[in-house]
N, C-alpha and C positions, 0 to 999 in steps of 0.2 A: 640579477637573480638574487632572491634575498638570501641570506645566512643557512635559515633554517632548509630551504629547496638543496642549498651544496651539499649539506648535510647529509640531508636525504640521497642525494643522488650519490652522494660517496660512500656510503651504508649499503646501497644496494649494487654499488658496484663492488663492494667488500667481499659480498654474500655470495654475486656470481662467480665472481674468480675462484670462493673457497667451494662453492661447489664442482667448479669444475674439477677442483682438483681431486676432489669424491670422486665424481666420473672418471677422473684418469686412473684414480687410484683404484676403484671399481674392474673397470676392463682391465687392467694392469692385473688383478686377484680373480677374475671369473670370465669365462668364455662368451661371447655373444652367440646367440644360436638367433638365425632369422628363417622365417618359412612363410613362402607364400606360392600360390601357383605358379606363377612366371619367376622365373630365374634372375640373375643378374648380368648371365654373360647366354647366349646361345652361341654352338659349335658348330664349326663346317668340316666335312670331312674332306681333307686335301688330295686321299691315296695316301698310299703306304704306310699306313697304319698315323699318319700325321694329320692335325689338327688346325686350325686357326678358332681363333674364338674373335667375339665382338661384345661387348659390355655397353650393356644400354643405359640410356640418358637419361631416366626416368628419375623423377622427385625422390622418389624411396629410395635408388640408391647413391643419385646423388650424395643428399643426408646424411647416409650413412658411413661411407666414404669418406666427407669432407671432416664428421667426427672421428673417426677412427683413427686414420692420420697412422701413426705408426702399429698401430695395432691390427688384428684378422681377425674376421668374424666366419663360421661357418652358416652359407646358408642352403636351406635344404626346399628344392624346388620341384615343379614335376617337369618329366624329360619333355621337353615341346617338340624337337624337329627329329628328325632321323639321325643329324648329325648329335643331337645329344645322348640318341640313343646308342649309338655306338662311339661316343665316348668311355658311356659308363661300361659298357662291353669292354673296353681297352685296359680301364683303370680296373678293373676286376680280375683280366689276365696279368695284370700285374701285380695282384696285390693289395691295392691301394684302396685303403677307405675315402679319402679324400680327393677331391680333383682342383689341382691347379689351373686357371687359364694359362693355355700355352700364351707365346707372346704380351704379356700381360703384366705389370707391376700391379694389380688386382688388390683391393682391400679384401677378398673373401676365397675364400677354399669352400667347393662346392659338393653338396652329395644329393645324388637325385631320386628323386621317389617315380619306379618305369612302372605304372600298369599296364593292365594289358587294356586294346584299343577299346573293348567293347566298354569297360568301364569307365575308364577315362569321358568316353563320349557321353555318359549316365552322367554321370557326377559333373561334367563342368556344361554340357547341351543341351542337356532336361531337366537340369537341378538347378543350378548354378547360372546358368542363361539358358532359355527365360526365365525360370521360374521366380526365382528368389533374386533378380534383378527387376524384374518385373514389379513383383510387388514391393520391392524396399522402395520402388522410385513414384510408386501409386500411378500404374500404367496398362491395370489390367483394365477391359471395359466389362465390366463384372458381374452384366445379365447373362453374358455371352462366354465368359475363362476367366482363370481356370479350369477346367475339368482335371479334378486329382484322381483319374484312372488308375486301373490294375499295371499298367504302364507305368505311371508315374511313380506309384510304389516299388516298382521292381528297380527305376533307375532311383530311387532315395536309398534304397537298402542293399542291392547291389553295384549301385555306382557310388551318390553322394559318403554314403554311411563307410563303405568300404576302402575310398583315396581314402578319405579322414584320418581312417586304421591304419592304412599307410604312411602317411606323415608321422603321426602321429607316432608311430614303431620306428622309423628312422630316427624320429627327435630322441628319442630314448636311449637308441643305440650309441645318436655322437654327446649324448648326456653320460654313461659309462663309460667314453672314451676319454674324460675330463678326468683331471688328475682328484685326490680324493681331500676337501676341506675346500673344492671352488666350483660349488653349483655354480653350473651353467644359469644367464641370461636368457631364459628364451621369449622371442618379436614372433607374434603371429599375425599376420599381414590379412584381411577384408572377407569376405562375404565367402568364398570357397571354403574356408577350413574353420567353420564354424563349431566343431566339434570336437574337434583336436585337445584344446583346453583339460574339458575335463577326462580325456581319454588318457592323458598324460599326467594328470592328478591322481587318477585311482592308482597308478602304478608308481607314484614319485611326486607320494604326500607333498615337499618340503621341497619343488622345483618353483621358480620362482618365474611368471608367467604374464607376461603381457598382452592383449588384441588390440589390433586399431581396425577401425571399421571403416572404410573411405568413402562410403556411399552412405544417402543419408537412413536413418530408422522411423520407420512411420509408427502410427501410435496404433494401442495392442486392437481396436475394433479390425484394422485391416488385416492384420494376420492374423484374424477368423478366415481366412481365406483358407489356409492350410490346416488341416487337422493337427487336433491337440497333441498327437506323440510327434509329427516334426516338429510344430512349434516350440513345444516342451523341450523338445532335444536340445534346438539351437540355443534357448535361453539357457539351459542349462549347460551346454557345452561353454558359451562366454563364462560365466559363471563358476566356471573351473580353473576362472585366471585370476589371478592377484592384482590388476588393473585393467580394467574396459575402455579403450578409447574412443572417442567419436569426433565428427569435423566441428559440432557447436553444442551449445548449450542445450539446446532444442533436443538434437538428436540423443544427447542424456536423457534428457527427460523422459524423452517415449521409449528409451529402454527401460528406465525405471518403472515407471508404468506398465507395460509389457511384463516384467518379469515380477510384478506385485499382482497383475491379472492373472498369469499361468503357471507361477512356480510355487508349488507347496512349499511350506510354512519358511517362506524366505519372509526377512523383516528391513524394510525400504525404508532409511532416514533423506532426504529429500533433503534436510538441510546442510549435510556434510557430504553428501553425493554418496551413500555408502549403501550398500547389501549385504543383510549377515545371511549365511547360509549356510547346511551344512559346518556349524562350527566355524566358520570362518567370514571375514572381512572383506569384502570386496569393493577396489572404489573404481569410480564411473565415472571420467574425466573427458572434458572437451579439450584436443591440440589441433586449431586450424593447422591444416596443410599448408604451404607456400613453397615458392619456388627459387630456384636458386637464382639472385638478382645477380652474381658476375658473370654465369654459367649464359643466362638466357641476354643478356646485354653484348658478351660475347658472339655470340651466333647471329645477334642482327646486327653486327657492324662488321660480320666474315665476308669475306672476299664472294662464299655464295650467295651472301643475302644482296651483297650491292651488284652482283651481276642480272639478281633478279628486280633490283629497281630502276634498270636501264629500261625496261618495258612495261615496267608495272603504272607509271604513270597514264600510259593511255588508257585504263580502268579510271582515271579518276577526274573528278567533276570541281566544279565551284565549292559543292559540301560533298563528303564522301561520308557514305556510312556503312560501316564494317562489321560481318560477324564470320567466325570461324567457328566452326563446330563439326563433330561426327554427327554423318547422317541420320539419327536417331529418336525415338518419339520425347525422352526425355528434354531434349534441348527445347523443343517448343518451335521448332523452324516457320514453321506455317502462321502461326498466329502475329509470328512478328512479319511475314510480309502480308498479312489482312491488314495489322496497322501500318505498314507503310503503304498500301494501297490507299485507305482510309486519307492517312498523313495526305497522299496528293491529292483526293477527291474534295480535301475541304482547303487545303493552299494551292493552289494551282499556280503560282509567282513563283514555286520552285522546280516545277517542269522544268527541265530541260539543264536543270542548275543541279540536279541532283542524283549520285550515282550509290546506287545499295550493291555493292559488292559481297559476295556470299562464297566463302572459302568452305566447303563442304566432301568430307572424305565420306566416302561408304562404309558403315560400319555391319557387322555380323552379318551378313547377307545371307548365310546360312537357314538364319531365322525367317519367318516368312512376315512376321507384322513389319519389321526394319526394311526387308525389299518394299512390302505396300507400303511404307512412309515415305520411301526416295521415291520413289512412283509420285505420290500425292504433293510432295514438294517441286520436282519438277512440273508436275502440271501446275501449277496455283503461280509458278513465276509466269510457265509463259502466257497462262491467262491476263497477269496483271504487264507482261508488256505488250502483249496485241493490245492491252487497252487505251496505254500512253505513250507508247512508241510513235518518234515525231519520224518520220520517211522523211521529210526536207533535212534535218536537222543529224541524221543517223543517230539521233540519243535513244537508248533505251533502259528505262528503269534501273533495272536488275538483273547484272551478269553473274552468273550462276559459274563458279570455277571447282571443277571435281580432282579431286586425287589434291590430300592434304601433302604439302612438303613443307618440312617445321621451318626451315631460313625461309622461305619466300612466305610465309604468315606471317613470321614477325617482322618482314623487310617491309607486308604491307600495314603492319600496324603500325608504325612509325607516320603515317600519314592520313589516317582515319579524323574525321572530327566528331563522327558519334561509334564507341563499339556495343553495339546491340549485344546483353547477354541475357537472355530473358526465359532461363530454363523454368520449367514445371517445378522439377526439383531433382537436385544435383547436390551435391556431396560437397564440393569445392568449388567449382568450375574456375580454374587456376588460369582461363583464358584472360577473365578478366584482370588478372594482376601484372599476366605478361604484357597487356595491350600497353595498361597503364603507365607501367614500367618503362619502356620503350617509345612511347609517342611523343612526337616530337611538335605536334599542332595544338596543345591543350587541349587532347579531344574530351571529348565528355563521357560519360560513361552512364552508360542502362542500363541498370540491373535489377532482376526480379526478385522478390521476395524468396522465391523457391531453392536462390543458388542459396550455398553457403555463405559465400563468399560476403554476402550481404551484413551478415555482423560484424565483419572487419571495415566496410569497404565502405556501407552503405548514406555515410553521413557525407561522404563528400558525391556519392552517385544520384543520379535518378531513379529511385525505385517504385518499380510498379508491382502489379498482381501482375501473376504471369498469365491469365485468363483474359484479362480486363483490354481487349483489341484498342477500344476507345480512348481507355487512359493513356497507353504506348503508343496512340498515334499523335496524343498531346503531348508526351514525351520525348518524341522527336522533335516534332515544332517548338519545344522549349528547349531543345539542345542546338538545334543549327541556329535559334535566332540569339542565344545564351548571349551576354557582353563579353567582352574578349577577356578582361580583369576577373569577371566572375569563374570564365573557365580557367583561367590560368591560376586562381586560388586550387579550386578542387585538385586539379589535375597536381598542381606541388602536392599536396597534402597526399593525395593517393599514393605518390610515389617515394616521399618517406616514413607512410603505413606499412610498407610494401617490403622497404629497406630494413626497415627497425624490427619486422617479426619475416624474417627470411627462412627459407628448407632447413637451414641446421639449426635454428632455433626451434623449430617445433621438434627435430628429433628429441636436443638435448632437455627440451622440457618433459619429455616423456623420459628418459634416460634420468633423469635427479627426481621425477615420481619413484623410481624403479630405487633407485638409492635410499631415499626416506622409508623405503620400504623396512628399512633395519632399524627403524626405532620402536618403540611397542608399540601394540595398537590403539591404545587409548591417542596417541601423537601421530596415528598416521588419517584418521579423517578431522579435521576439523572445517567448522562452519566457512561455510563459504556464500 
C-alpha cells in the first residue's frame, strides 16, 4: 500500500472516531425521540395486572440499539395488540409518562399513540396499505385503481390525517418533557407518518427533525395518481424535517423532482441535494439500509437453524436455486418462475439436476389483490411442475414452502447456488445481503434493477430488468454454468460489501448528518 493511501486511510479513520465522539457527545446533551407505527417491544398481558414484553429483531432497532449502547432513546409507537393496549392503561393508572419493558435491559422507554379502531384501520388499511404502498412501489394497474372515492377521502382526513395528529401531539409532549437547553433528536420512521414533520414544525420552529423512507419514491407523473391536496400534503409534511432520507440516490432524485413539480415556490438545488422552503434548508440524502452481519450470522449457525438442516437437504438438487420472499405483487414471484420455466424449455441437461426452492410467507391477506397474487403464484408453480415433473425419477421443479421462519431461510441460504431476488421495485430487499452473507457455496446472485439493493450489490450480481422473463432465464443459465473461481470472486466481494456498510453504520451515517446539522447553513449542503 503506497504512503499516500495509509495517509488517507489514517485521516479518515481520524475523522470517524472524532465523530463519533460528536455522536456520543450529541446523545450525551439531547434526547433521541424515534416514531414509527410499529414499536419496538410488543406486550403480553400475563393476569394480574403483570406483563411480559418481546423486543423485536428488526434492522431499525437493531441499529439503534447497537448505537445507543449506554444511552435511552424514547420511542413513540401506535398500540398494535391488546396487550399494548392495556399496558398503556396500567402506566396511566400509575402515573407514568413512559413505559419501561418489563423484563427487559431495553435501549428505549416507550410512549404509545392508542386510536380508536375505526381510525386506526383508515390510516394504516386504506391509506397506508394499499394506497400509498401501492403506489410508491408502481403496483396499481391504472386503467382499472385507484378510485380516490368519498371513501377514500373520509379514511385520508379522518384516519391517515388524524394518527398523524396523533404522533405528531405525543412527539411534542415528550419534547416538553426534555430538560430546557437539549432539544430533543427526533427519527421519524417510513410511509405512515408522512405528515408528522411539519405538524411538529408549525408548533416547535427550532425541533430538529429527521425521515427515513424505507420504501422506494416513484417519480412525480405517478403520483398524479392521488389528487394534488394529499400529494401536496405528503411533500410538504417531509419537508417540515431538516433531513429526508431515502434507500438510493435514485429514490432522492424522484423526491426532488416531486416536490419541484407540486410544492409552491420551493427552490430544488440538485447538485448539493438541498430544498429551500419556507425559509428553510432542507437536505435530501440516500442511507442504504443493511443488516446486522453478527446478529443474522448468529441465527444461521443457532442450534435452530442446524436442527432445520437435518432435513432441509432433501429440498436440494445438483444446482439449487433459492428465493425467499413475502407473498406479494412487489417481489415479482411469477415472472421469476416464467424464466425458470423458460430456463428449462431451452436447457433440458438440467432436468432433473435442478431444484427452485421458493420460501414464501403470506403477506396482508386482508388485502384482496395480495390474496389474488398467492392464488396466481400457486397456480403457475404447479402449472410448471405438471409440465416437468419426472414420475420415474420423483423430481419436481419447484417446491413451493409456505409460512416464513427466519432460522430455517437463512439455515437454507447457506446452500443455495443461485438466490433469485428479482423485485419490480423494492426499497432494499435486505434478502439479498443476508443470502450473500451466509452462503456457504459461492452461490450467485440475481438481482433486478428494481431492488435497491442493486447500487451496493450490483457489480459483483447478475442484474437484470425485472420484466425482461427472457434475460432471467439467461441469467440462471449463466449462473449454475458460472466457473467456480468466477463465483467465488463475486461471492468474496459481496460479503465484504456487506461487512464494510453493515445496520449500525447506516444509522450512524444518518446520526453525524443530524450533528452537522450545527454548523451554518452555507456548510451544511455542499456539492455532492
Amino acid at each position: 500500500m503506497s504512503s499516500n493511501a495509509t495517509t488517507n486511510m489514517a485521516a479518515a479513520d481520524a475523522a470517524a472516531h472524532t465523530m463519533d465522539d460528536r455522536i456520543r457527545q450529541t446523545l450525551d446533551e439531547r434526547p433521541l425521540i424515534v416514531a414509527s407505527n410499529r414499536g419496538p417491544v410488543t406486550f403480553t398481558a400475563e393476569g394480574n395486572d403483570r406483563f411480559s414484553s418481546r423486543q423485536g429483531s428488526g434492522g431499525l432497532v437493531t441499529a439503534i440499539g447497537a448505537v445507543l449502547q449506554e444511552h435511552q432513546a424514547i420511542w413513540i409507537a401506535a398500540a398494535m395488540t391488546k396487550g399494548d393496549r392495556e399496558r398503556v392503561k396500567k402506566a396511566e393508572r400509575e402515573g407514568h409518562a413512559l413505559i419501561t419493558p418489563e423484563d427487559s435491559d431495553s435501549n428505549f422507554k416507550l410512549r404509545f399513540v392508542v386510536p380508536e379502531t375505526d381510525a386506526y384501520n383508515k390510516y394504516y388499511n386504506e391509506i397506508s396499505n394499499p394506497l400509498l404502498w401501492f403506489l410508491q412501489h408502481y403496483l396499481w394497474d391504472t386503467p382499472r385503481a385507484p378510485d380516490i372515492t368519498h371513501e377514500t377521502w373520509d379514511a385520508w382526513r379522518n384516519g391517515y390525517v388524524k394518527v398523524n395528529e396523533m404522533f405528531a401531539d405525543e412527539i411534542l409532549v415528550a419534547c416538553e418533557d426534555s430538560q430546557p437547553g437539549q432539544e430533543p433528536i427526533i427519527m421519524l420512521q417510513d410511509y405512515q407518518l408522512y405528515l408528522c414533520g411539519q405538524m411538529i414544525r408549525q408548533k416547535r420552529p427550532h425541533a430538529t427533525i429527521q425521515h427515513f423512507v424505507h420504501i422506494p419514491w416513484p417519480d412525480p407523473d405517478y403520483w398524479r395518481l392521488l389528487p394534488m391536496e394529499m400529494r401536496c400534503s405528503i411533500c410538504e409534511g417531509l419537508l417540515g424535517c431538516d433531513i429526508v432520507g431515502f434507500q438510493t440516490p435514485n429514490h432522492v432524485r424522484s423526491f426532488m423532482y416531486t416536490c419541484e413539480a407540486y410544492v409552491p415556490d420551493c427552490t430544488i438545488d440538485y447538485a448539493t441535494r438541498c430544498i429551500q422552503w419556507n425559509d428553510r434548508v432542507i437536505q435530501v440524502r440516500a442511507y442504504p439500509i443493511s443488516i446486522d452481519t453478527d446478529e443474522v450470522r448468529k441465527t444461521a449457525y443457532s442450534q435452530e437453524a442446524r436442527a432445520y438442516e437435518r432435513y432441509l437437504p432433501t429440498h436440494w438438487n445438483e444446482f439449487t436455486i433459492l428465493r425467499a420472499d413475502r407473498a406479494e405483487p412487489s417481489k415479482n414471484i411469477i415472472r421469476g418462475f416464467l424464466a425458470f420455466d423458460r430456463f428449462l424449455e431451452v436447457h433440458p441437461e438440467f432436468r432433473d439436476r435442478v431444484n427452485f426452492i421458493a420460501v414464501t410467507q403470506p403477506s396482508r391477506m386482508d388485502v384482496e389483490e395480495y390474496r389474488n397474487y398467492l392464488d396466481d403464484v400457486s397456480a403457475i408453480v404447479g402449472r410448471i411442475n405438471a409440465r416437468y415433473a419426472n414420475v420415474e425419477t420423483g423430481w419436481q421443479p419447484i417446491q413451493l414452502i409456505m409460512g416464513e421462519k427466519y432460522a430455517r431461510v437463512l439455515a437454507a441460504m447457506k446452500w443455495y447456488d443461485l438466490l433469485m431476488v428479482n423485485s419490480l421495485m423494492d426499497g432494499m430487499a435486505l434478502v439479498a445481503k443476508e443470502g450473500a452473507l451466509v452462503n456457504e457455496r459461492s452461490g450467485v446472485l440475481l438481482l433486478s434493477e428494481g431492488a435497491g439493493a442493486v447500487e451496493q450489490l450490483g457489480e459483483y450480481a447478475l442484474v437484470v430488468a425485472p420484466a425482461d422473463v427472457e434475460g432471467t432465464a439467461n441469467a440462471i443459465y449463466e449462473a449454475l454454468s458460472m466457473p467456480i473461481a468466477e463465483r467465488q470472486r463475486r461471492a468474496l466481494a459481496l460479503k465484504r460489501a456487506i461487512e464494510r456498510e453493515d445496520v449500525t453504520v447506516w444509522f450512524r451515517d444518518q446520526l453525524s448528518d443530524i450533528v452537522r446539522l450545527e454548523r451554518p447553513d452555507s456548510e451544511k449542503c455542499e456539492e455532492v
